[in-house]
N, C-alpha and C positions, 0 to 999 in steps of 0.2 A: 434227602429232603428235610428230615429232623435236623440235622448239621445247619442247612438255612436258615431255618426259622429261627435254629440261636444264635447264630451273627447277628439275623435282623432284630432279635429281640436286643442285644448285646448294645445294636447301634443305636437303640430310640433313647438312652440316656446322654451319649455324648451329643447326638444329632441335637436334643432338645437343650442342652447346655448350648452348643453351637447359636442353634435361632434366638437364644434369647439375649447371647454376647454380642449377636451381629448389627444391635441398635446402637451398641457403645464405640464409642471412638475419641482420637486423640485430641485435645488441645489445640490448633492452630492459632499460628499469628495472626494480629487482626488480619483481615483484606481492605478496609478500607481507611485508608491515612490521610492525615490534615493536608494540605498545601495552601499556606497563607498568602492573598496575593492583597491590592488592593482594592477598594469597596466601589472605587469607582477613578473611569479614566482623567488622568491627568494631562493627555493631549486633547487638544477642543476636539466634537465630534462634529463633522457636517452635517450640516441643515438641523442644529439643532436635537443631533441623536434619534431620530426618526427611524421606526425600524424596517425594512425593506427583506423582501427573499432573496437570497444570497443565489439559489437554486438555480433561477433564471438570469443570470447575471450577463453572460454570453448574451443572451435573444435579448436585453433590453440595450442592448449598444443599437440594434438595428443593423446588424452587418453580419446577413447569411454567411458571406466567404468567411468570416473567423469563426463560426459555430460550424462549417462544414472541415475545416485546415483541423479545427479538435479535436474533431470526428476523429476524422483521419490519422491526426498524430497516437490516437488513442490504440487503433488498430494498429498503429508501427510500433508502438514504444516496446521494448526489451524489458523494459522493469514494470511496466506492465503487466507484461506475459508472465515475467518470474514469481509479481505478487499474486498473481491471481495460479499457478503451480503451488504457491506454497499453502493459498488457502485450500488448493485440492487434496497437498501433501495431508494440513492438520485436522481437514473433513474426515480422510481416512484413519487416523491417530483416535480422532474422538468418537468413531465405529468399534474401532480396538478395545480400549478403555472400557466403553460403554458395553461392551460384549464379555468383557471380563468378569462381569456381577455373575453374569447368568452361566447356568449351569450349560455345559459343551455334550454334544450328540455326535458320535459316530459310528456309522455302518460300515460292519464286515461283512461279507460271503468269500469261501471256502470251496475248494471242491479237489478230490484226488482221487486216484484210481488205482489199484493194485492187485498184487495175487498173493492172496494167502491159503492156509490149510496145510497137512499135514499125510506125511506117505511111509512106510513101513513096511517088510515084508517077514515073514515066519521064516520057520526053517524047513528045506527042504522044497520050498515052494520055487516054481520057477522063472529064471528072466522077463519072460515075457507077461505071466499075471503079477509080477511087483509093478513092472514099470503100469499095467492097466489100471493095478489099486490104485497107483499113484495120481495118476491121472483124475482119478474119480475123486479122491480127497482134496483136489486142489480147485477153488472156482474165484472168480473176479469177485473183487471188494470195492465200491463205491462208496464214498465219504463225501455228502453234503452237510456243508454249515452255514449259516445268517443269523448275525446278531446285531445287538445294540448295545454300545457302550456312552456311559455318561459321566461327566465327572464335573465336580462343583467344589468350589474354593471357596468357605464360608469369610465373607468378609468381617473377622471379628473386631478388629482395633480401625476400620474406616481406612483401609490404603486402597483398596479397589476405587472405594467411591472417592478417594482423595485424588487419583489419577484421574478419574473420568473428570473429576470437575476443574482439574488444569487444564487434559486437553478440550475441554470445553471453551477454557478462558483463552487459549492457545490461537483455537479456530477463531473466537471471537475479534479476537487480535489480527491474527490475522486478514479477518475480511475489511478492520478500520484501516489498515497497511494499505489494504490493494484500495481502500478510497481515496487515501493520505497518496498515493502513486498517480493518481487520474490527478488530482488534484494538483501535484506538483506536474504534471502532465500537459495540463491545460494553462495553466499561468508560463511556463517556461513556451510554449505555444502563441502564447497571447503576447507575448515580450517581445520574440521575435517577428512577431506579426507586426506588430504597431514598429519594431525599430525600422521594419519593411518601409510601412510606411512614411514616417520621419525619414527617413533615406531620402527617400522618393521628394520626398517637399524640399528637403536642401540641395535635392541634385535640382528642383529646378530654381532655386536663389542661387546658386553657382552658375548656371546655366545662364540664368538674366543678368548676371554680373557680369560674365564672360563676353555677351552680345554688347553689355552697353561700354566695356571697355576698351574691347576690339574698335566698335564703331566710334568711339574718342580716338583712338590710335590712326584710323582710318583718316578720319577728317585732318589729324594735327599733323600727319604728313601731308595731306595737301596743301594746308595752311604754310607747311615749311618748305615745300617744293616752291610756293608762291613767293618766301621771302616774307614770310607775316610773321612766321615763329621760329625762335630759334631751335637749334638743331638740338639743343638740350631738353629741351622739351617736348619734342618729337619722340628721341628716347626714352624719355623718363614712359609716354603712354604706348612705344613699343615694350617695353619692359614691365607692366601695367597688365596689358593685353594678354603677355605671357606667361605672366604669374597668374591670373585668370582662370587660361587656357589648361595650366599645371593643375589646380584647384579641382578644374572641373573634371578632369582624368581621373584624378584621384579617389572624386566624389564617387563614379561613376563605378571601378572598382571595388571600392566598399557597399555599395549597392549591390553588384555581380554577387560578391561575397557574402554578405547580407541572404540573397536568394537562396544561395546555392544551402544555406544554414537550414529555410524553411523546408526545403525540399529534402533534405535529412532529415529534420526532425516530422515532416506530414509522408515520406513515400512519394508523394506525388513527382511524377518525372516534372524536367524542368519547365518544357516547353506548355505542357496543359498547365503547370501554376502561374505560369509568364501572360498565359490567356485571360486565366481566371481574375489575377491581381490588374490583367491591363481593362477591363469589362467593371471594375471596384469603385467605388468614389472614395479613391485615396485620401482628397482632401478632406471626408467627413470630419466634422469636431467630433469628440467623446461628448456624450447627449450624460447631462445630469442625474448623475446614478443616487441610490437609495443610501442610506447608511446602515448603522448598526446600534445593537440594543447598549444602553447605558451601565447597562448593567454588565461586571464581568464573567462573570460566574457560568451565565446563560452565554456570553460569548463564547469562553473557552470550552464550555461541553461541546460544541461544535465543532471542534476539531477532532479528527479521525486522528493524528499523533497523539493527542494527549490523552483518547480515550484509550489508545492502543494500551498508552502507559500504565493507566490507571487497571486494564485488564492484566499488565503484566506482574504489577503487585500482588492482584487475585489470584495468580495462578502461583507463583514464589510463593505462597501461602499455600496455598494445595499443595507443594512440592514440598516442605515441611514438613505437614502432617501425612504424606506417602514415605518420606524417608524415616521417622519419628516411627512409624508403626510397622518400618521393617524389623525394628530391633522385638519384637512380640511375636510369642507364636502363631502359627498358618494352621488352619485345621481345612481337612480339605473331605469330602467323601466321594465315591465310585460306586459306578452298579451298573450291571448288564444283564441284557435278557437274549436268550439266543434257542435255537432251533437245531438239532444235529438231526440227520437222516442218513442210515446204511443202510445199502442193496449188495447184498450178493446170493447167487443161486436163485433167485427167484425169492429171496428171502429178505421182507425188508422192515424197516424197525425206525422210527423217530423217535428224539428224545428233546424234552425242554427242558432249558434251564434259565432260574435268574439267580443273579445275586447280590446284596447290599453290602457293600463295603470294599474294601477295607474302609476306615476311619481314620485318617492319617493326621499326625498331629506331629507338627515340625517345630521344635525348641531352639533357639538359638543357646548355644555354649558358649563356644568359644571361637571367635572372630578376630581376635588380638586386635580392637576397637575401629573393625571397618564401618561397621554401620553407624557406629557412633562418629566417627569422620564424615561419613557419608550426610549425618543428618547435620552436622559443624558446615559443610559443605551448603547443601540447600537452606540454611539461615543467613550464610554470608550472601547467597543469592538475594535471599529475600531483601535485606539489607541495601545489597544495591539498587533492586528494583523500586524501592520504596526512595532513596537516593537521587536515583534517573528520573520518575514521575517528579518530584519538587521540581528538578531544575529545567523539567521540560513545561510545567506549568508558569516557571519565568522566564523561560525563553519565548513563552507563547503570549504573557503580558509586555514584554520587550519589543517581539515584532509587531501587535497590535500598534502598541506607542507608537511606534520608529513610524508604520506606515502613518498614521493619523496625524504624526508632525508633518511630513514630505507633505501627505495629501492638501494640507492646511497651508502650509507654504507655497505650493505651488499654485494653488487658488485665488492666493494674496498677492501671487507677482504674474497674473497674468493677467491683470490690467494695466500691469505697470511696463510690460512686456509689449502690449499691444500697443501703449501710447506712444515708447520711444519708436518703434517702427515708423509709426504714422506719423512721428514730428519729424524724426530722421529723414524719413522718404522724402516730406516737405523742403526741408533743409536742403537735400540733396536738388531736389529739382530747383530750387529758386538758386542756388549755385552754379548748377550746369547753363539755367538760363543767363545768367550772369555772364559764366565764360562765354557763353556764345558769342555775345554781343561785347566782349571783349573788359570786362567791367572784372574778372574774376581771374588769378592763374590757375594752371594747370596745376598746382600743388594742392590750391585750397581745394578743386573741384576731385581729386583722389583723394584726399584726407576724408571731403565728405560724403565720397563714396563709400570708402574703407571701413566708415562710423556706420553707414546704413546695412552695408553686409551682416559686420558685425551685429548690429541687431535684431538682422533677420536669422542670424544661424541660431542666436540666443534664445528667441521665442522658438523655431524648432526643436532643440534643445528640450526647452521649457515644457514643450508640449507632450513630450515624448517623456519626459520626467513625470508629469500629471498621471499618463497613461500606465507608467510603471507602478508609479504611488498605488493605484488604483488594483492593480492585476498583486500587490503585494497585501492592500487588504483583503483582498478576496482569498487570498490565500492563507493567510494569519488568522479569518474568523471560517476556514475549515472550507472555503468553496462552496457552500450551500449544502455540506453534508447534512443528517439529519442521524444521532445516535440512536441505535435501538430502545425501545420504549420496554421498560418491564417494570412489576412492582417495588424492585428495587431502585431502578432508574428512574423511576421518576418520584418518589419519594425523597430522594435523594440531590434531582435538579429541584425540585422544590425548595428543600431546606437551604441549598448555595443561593438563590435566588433573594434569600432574606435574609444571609449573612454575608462576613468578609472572608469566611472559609469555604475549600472547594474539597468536598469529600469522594473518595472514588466510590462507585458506582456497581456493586459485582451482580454478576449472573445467576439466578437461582438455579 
């Protein structure tokens, strides 16, 4: 017992050296870095930049079946599943870490059973009272133990807490991932949905093309079976009719194909989405959506990639200062407390014991320059990571643009789209009327049908181009994510809000 008390005595010096080194720590690189972008967009914004929830973006089209087809793609998707495992993977990573400050408990119990004692006989004495002595000196030995062992790794130079607070940033990253996944989830869902649709509207201008050229072909053989027209003409609207005919097979298969695309990416067997799409108001227009804020700063913190980004410099910064404070000694301490108990003969005896230490203190020597590699290592990370966040903050002013041109463009030529239609169609009928009554040939009246198709495919086209613009800015200002809010973060979106710099954002 005296032996105990001077260990324990022996450890209250280095223990108190220990707690009072374990506030100090190493240096890191910043975590949070510039990314210049511009102060403000240089594509017009619709409606005057007005700002609108991104969140609901789906439910303000008016169209259950694509807020249900999302759903559903959402429960199919594969990268999906794999973002939301790897958030599970770095939940458990940051249990780890975070377990590592604190000191570790483990319970033992023991138990064994034997025969001891001891047998001897004199001289002169006989076989059979040795072998009795013997007997008598020998009885069962019983050995019970339970104890409690602890041991703690003082974090002197900050690598414990340097690990916890990467896979902090890690997780965090990960959870904007698995938003950044839904997100590319649901627009790759909505593309294909609306090309659905567009499908659907040119199979049926293929379709009315096909009827009213067929029914040309029809009449101008009767007209040539009478001797009214020549046989070259007859041809030209069998050959007309056929080409039509081709057109609309064609349409008709890329539509099949089309389907068969949603039904991949929602699950949904074919025949219940064939229901659901035929029960739709295919023809609905896109109903005049909300815009976005003027401001870029507030834009791009909306994106679940860039914040990904911006956390992965935080964490390249923690992983610095964990490799940085490998090169320092470890001091670490143990202690156990424990319980013995022996029975034998009816004889039985407990004993306790604890004890404090050892005090273990681990010096680096000689490594022939691994840790120093090692921390060359986690700088060039950091390095890139700070790298990849710039060029993802202008890739993310890039696709804002790109969309906000298409969207503005496409808005500008769909009156100009709607009008040839409507002249076209005009054109066309006062032509056909014309050939009727014999005042038109059959060249002018295909040439002006040929112009009216064309202009019908164009506005489908056009319309289907509107709806991609649209499913691309929804995408580029983050899908209506919303970044976590902390003192840091919003401190932070504040100060971008009233500059042309966009600072990352870290975790406390």
């Amino acid at each position: 017992m005296r032996r105990l008390r001077l260990i324990a005595s022996r450890c209250l010096l280095p223990l108190g050296l220990s707690l009072a080194l374990a506030g100090c720590g190493l240096t890191r690189p910043p975590a949070t870095v510039e990314a210049p972008f511009p102060p403000q967009w240089n594509a017009p914004l619709p409606h005057g930049g007005s700002l609108a929830s991104l969140a609901d973006w789906w439910r303000q089209l008016d169209d259950p079946l694509l807020v249900e087809l999302i759903a559903a793609a959402e429960n199919a998707s594969p990268n999906l599943a794999s973002a939301a495992a790897r958030v599970a993977e770095a939940r458990s990573t940051r249990v780890q870490a975070g377990a590592a400050l604190l000191p570790s408990l483990d319970g033992t119990a023991s138990a064994s059973r034997g025969v001891s004692g001891s047998s001897f006989s004199g001289g002169g004495a006989s076989s059979s009272s040795s072998s009795s002595s013997a007997q008598a000196a020998t009885a069962p030995l019983t050995t019970l133990q339970a104890g409690l062992q602890s041991k703690w790794e003082i974090d002197l130079f900050g690598r414990l807490r340097a690990d916890r607070d990467s896979a902090q940033q890690k997780l965090d990253s990960a959870t904007a991932k698995w938003h950044d996944a839904r997100v590319a989830v649901a627009a790759e869902t909505a593309n294909a949905y609306f090309s659905e649709r567009a499908c659907r509207q040119q199979l049926r201008v293929s379709e009315s093309d096909a009827r009213s050229r067929s029914e040309t072909a029809r009449l101008t053989d009767l007209s040539a079976g009478a001797g009214f027209t020549a046989p070259a003409d007859a041809a030209l609207a069998r050959a007309s009719a056929s080409d039509a005919s081709g057109r609309l097979t064609q349409q008709r298969a890329q539509c099949a194909i089309q389907r068969k695309a949603l039904v991949a990416l929602t699950g949904i067997d074919e025949p219940t989405l064939a229901q659901k799409l035929a029960v739709s108001h295919t023809q609905r227009a896109l109903v005049v959506m909300g815009s976005i804020e003027s401001v870029p700063a507030a834009a791009l913190s909306q994106r679940p990639d860039v914040y990904a980004a911006e956390l992965a410099v935080a964490s390249a910064s923690a992983d610095v200062g964990s490799a940085e404070a490998e090169r320092y000694p470890k001091l670490s301490i143990s202690g156990s407390i424990g319980r013995t108990q022996i029975r034998t003969s009816g004889f039985r005896e407990s004993l306790e014991t604890w004890t404090v230490g050892p005090v273990s203190l681990t010096v680096p020597l000689l490594d022939f320059g691994a840790r120093a590699a090692n921390t060359d290592a986690a700088k060039a990370r950091y390095t890139e990571a700070v790298s990849l966040y710039r060029a993802n903050v202008r890739q993310a002013v890039r696709e804002v643009e790109e969309a906000l041109v298409n969207l503005d463009a496409t808005e500008a030529r769909t009156t100009d789209a709607d009008n040839a239609v409507k002249n076209y169609q005009a054109s066309f009928d006062a032509t056909q009327a014309r050939y009727s009554s014999g005042l038109a040939s059959l060249f002018e009246l295909e040439d002006s049908r040929r112009t009216l198709f064309a202009a019908q495919t164009a506005r489908v086209t056009l319309q289907r181009e509107r709806a991609e613009a649209w499913v691309s800015l929804y995408r580029s200002m983050g899908g209506g994510w919303n970044r976590p809010e902390s003192p840091a973060s919003s401190s932070a979106s504040s100060s971008t809000t009233s500059s042309s710099t966009s600072k990352v954002a870290t975790s406390p």
